[in-house]
C-alpha positions in Angstrom: -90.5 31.1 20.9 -87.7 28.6 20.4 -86.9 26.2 23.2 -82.7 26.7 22.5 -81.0 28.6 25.1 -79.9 31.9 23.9 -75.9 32.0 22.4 -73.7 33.8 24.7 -71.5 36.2 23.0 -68.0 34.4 23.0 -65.5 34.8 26.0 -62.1 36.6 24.6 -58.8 34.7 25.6 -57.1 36.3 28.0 -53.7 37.5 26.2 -50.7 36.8 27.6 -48.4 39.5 28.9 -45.9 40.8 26.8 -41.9 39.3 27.3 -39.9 41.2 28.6 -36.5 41.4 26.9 -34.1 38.8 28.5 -31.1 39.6 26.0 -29.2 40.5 28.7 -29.5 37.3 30.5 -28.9 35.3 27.9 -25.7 37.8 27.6 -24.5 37.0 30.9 -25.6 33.3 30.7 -22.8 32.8 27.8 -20.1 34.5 29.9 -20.8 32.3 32.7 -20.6 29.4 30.6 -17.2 30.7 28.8 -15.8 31.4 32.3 -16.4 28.3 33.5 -15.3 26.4 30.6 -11.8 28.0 30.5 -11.7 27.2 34.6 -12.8 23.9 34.3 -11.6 22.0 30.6 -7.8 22.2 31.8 -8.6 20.4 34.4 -11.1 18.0 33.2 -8.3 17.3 30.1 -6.2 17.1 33.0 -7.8 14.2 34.7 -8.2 12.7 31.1 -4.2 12.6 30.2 -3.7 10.9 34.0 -6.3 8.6 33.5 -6.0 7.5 29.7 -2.5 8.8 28.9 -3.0 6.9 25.0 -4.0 3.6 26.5 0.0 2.7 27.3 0.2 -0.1 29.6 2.1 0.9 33.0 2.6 -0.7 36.3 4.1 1.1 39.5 7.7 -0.1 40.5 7.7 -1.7 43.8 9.2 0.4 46.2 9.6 3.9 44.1 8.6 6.8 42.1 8.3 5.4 39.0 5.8 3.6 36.3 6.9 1.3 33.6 6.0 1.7 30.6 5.9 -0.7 28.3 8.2 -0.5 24.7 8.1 -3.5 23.4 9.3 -7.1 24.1 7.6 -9.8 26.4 8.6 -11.5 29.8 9.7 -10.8 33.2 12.9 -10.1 32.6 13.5 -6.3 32.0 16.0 -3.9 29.8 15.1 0.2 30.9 16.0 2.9 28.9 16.6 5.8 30.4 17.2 9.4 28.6 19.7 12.3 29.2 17.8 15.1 27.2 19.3 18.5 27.0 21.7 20.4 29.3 22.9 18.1 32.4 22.2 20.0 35.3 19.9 22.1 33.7 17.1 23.7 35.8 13.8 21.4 35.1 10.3 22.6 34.8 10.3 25.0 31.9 6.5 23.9 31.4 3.8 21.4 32.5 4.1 19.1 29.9 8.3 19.3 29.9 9.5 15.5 29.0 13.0 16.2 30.1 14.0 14.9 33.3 15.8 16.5 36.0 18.7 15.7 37.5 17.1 14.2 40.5 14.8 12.5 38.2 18.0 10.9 36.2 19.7 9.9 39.9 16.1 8.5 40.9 15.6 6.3 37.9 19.4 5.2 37.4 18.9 4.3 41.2 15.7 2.2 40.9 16.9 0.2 37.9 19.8 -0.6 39.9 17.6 -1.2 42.8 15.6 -3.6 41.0 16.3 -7.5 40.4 14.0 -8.0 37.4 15.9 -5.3 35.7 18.7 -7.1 33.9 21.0 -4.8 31.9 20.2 -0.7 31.1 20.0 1.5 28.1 21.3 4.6 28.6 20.2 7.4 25.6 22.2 10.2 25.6 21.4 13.0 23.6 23.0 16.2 25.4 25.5 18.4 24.1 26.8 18.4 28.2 26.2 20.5 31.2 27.9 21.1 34.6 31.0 19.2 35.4 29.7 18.4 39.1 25.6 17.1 37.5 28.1 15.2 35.2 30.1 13.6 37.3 27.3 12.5 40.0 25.4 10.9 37.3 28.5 8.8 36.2 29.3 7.7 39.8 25.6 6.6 39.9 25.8 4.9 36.7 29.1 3.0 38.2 27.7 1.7 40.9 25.1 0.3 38.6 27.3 -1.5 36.9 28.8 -2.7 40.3 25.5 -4.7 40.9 26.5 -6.7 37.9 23.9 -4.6 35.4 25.4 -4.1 31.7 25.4 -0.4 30.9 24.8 0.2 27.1 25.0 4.1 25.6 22.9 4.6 22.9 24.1 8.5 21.6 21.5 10.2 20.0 22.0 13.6 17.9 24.7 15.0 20.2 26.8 13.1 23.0 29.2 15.8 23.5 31.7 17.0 25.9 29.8 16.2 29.5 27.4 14.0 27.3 30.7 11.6 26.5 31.7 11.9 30.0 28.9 10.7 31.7 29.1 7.7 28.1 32.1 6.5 30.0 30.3 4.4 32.4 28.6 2.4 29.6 30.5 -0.9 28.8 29.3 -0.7 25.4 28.9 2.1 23.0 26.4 2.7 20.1 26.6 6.0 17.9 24.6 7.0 14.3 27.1 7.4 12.2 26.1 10.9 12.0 25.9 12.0 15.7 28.0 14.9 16.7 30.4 13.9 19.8 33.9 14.4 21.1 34.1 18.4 22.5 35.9 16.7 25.0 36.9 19.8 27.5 36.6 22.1 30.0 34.8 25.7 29.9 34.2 28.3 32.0 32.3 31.3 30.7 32.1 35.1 32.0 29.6 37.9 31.1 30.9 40.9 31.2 29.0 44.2 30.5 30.8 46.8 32.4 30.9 49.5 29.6 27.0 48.8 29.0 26.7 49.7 32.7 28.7 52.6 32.2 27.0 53.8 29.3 23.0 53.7 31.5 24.6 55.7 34.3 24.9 52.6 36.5 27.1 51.8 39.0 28.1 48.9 41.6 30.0 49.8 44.5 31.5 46.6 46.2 32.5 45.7 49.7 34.5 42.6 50.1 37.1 40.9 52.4 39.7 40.0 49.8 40.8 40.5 46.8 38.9 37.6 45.3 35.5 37.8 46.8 34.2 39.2 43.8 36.0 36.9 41.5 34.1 36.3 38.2 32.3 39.9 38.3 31.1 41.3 35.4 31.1 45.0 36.0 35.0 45.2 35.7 37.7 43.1 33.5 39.4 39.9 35.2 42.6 40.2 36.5 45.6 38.6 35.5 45.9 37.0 38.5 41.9 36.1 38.6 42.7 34.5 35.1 45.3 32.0 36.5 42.9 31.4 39.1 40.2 30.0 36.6 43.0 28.8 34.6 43.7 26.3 37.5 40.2 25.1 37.9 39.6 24.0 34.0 42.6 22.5 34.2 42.4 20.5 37.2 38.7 19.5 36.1 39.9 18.7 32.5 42.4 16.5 34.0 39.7 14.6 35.7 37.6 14.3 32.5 40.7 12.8 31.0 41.2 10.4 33.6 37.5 9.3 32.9 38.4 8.7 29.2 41.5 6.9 29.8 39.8 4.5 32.0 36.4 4.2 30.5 38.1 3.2 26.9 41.0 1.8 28.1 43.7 4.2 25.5 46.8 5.5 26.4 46.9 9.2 28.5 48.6 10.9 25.8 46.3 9.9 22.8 43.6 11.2 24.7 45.0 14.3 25.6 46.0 14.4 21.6 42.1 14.1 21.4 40.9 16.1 23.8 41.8 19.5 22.2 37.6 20.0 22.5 37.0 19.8 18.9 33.6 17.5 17.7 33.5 14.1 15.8 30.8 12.3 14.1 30.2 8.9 14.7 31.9 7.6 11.8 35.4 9.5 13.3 34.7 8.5 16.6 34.1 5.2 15.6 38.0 5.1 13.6 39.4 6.9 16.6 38.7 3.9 19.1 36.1 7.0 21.2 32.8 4.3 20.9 32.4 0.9 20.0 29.8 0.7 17.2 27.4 2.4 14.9 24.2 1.7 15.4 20.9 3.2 16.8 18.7 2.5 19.9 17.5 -0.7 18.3 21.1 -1.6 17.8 21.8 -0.9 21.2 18.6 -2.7 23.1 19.9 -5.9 20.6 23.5 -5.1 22.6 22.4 -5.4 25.9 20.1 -8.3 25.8 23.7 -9.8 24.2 25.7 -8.6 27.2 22.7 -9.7 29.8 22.4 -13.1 28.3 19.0 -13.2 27.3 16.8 -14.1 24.3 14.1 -11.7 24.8 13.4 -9.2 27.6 10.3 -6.6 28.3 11.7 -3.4 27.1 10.5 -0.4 29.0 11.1 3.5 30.1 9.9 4.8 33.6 7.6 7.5 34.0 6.8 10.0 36.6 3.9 8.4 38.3 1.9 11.9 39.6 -1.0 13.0 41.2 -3.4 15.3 39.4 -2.7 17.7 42.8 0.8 17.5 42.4 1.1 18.4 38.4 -1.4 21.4 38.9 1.0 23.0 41.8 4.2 22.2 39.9 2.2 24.7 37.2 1.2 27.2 40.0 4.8 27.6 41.2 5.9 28.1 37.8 3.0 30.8 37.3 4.0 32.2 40.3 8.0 32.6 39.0 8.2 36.6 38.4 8.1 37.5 34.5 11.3 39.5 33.4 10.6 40.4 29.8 13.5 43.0 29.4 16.0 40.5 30.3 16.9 43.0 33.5 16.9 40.7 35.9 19.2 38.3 34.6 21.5 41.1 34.1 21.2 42.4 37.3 21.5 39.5 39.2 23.5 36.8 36.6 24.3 33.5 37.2 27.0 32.7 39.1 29.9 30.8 36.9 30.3 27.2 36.6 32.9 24.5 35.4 31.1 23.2 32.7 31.4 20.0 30.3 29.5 21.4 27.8 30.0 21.8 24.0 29.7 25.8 23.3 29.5 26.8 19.4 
């Protein structure tokens, strides 16, 4: 008999139990994760614009809104450029990322440069075909008084200056145009919508209630009346007369040349140049070189302001405009139009 202890018969592994199929939760994982991507990566790239924005150098202006940022140039001594972009007056916010400025904005940063004794002369880029004759004229009386502080006032027109985009030009003490920048549509306008037979025609009807004959001046369910016609015919005049007044003072030419002028027809820079309406052709650079010139200085820090906003305040200024009802058809703004305004505006 052999001493060794008898083999046990081996011990099977225990087998482990079979998976259940987790497809579905891996399904629902990936939503999750898509959902919360979409929720969170605006807001995360967000955070990164405010807190990278490309690595531009900015410092808050003492006592305002507004950042500097940084052009070009070296010292303490400062030119600003600021920009009139698009329609003056014209409803800001049409997105997030809009680089237009408001008209507030424009009053706000005319005001601080004025405000500000490092700032030694201003750049004023204007590249608007115009807007509302009242926006226009509240931005020229701001840009007067700058001047009144003893701050030169260059105008740098970009593609278009026109009609309120000269106006406003008049405050400048110098004047730079490309030679192929459209300006001049130096005039009044006034336009009315009227779609009375279209009304007509869909079965609709407005029935009016009003106190006197010219409550409902303007309206564009009916034709104007003669006397309604020499009632706006009053107002562009009178607010033409003012624009010429503006020219006649800003250029220093007689009241009948510009009136010969004014007829509301466009110039390029070269014309306007030979027609004594700006000073000199040249762009932005040109004009920058002209102020320093004017200010007296060899070299200056050349800089633009910027909006200086919280990440709070840029994602409610996008939930407000969210929030603005959608009115694909366009029935809405024919329903309810615009009232009419004087403009300064150049209309093809």
């Amino acid at each position: 008999m052999s001493d060794q202890p008898p083999v046990s018969a081996p011990v099977p592994l225990a087998q482990p139990a079979p998976r259940k199929d987790r497809t579905w939760i891996v399904v629902i994982s990936i939503i999750v994760g898509i959902v919360l991507a979409c929720a969170i990566l605006p807001l995360g790239g967000m955070a990164l614009l405010l807190a990278f924005d490309g690595g531009n150098a900015a410092a808050t202006v003492p006592g305002s809104r507004w950042q500097e940022e940084v052009i070009s140039g070296r010292g303490n001594d400062r030119i600003v450029v600021i920009t009139v972009s698009g329609t003056i007056g014209a409803d800001a916010g049409d997105g997030l990322f809009t680089t237009g400025l408001s008209h507030e904005q424009l009053l706000s940063q005319i005001r601080t440069a004025a405000n500000d004794s490092r700032v030694k002369a201003v750049v004023l880029r204007v590249d608007s075909p115009g807007g509302s004759v009242v926006a226009s004229n509240e931005l020229y009386v701001e840009l007067k008084k700058l001047r009144e502080k003893g701050k030169p006032l260059v105008i740098s027109m970009g593609s278009i200056a026109a009609s309120g985009g000269y106006y406003i030009s008049m405050a400048g003490e110098r004047i730079y145009a490309n030679p192929d920048t459209l300006t001049g549509s130096l005039g009044v306008i006034v336009s009315l919508l009227n779609y009375d037979e279209a009304f007509e025609r869909l079965g609709l009807r407005e029935y009016v209630y009003k106190s006197g004959d010219f409550k409902d001046i303007g309206s564009p369910l009916r034709p104007p009346q003669p006397e309604e016609e020499a009632i706006w015919n009053a107002l562009v005049d009178e607010a033409y007369q003012g624009f010429i007044d503006v020219i006649v003072e800003g250029r220093g030419m007689e009241r009948t040349e510009v009136i010969r002028l004014a007829d509301g027809r466009i110039y390029t820079g070269r014309q306007a140049k030979a027609l004594g309406l700006i000073d000199e052709l040249g762009n932005l650079e040109d004009a920058i070189e002209g102020a320093k010139e004017l200010a007296g200085l060899t070299d200056a820090l050349i800089v633009r302001y910027r909006s200086f906003n919280t990440l709070r305040e840029l994602l409610q200024a996008n939930l407000e405009q969210n929030l603005q009802p959608s009115d694909p058809l366009g029935l809405r703004a024919i329903a309810q139009p615009r009232a009419p305004r004087l403009e300064y505006r150049f209309v093809p």
